[in-house]
C-alpha positions as CSV (number, residue, x, y, z in Angstrom):
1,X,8.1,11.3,-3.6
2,X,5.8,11.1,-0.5
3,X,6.9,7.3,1.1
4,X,4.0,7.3,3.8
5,X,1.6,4.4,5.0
6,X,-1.1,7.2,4.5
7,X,0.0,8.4,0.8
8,X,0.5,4.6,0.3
9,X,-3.2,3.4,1.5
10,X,-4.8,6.4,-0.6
11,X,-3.3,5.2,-3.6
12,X,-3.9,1.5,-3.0
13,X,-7.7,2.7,-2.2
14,X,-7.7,4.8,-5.5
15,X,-7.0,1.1,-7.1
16,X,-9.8,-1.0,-5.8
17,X,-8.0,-2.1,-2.3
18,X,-10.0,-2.7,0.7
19,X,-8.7,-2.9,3.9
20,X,-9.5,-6.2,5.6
21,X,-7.7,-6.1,8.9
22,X,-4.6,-5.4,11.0
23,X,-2.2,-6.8,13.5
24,X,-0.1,-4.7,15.2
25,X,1.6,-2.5,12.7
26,X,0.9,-3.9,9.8
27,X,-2.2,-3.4,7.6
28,X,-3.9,-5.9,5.1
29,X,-5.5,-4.6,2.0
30,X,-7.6,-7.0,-0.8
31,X,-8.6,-6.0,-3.9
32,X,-11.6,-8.3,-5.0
33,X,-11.2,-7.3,-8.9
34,X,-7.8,-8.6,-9.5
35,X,-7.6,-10.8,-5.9
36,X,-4.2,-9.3,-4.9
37,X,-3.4,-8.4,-1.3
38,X,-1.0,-6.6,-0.2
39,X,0.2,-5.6,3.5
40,X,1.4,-2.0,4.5
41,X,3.7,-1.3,7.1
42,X,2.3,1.8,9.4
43,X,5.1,2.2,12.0
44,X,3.9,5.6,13.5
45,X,4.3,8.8,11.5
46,X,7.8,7.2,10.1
47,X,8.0,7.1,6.2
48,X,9.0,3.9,4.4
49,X,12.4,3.3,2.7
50,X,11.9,4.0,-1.3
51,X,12.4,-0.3,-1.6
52,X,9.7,-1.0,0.8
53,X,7.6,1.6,-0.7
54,X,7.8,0.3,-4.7
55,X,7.7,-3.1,-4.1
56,X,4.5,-2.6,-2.3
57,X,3.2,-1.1,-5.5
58,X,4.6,-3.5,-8.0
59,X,2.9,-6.4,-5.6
60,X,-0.3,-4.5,-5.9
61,X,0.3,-4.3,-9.8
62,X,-0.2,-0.7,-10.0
63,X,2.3,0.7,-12.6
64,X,5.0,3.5,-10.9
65,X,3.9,6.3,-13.3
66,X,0.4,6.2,-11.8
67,X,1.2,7.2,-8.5
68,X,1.0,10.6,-7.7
């Protein structure tokens, strides 16, 4: 399983998300439909740990078996 910001934001992007700003590391991404927002950790070219990464999705509501 890919655990990057990048694969990450593509799949939150895929969903409706729309990146609204940043500070420092740490992205912010709204998605107007179902008016959830989530904030991604991008910490250089450094993957997240497997938590960080599905709790992420499950805050976005985007089921596991969709990502890919």
């Amino acid at each position: 399983m890919n655990q990057s910001p990048k694969h990450l934001i593509k799949i939150l992007e895929d969903n409706g998300f729309i990146f609204k700003r940043s500070k420092g590391s740490h992205q912010l991404f709204h998605n107007p439909n179902t008016n959830k927002t989530v904030i991604v950790p991008v910490h250089g070219g450094k993957d997240m740990k497997k938590g960080t990464f599905l709790a992420i999705i499950k805050q976005a509501g985007i089921e596991k078996n969709n990502i890919d």
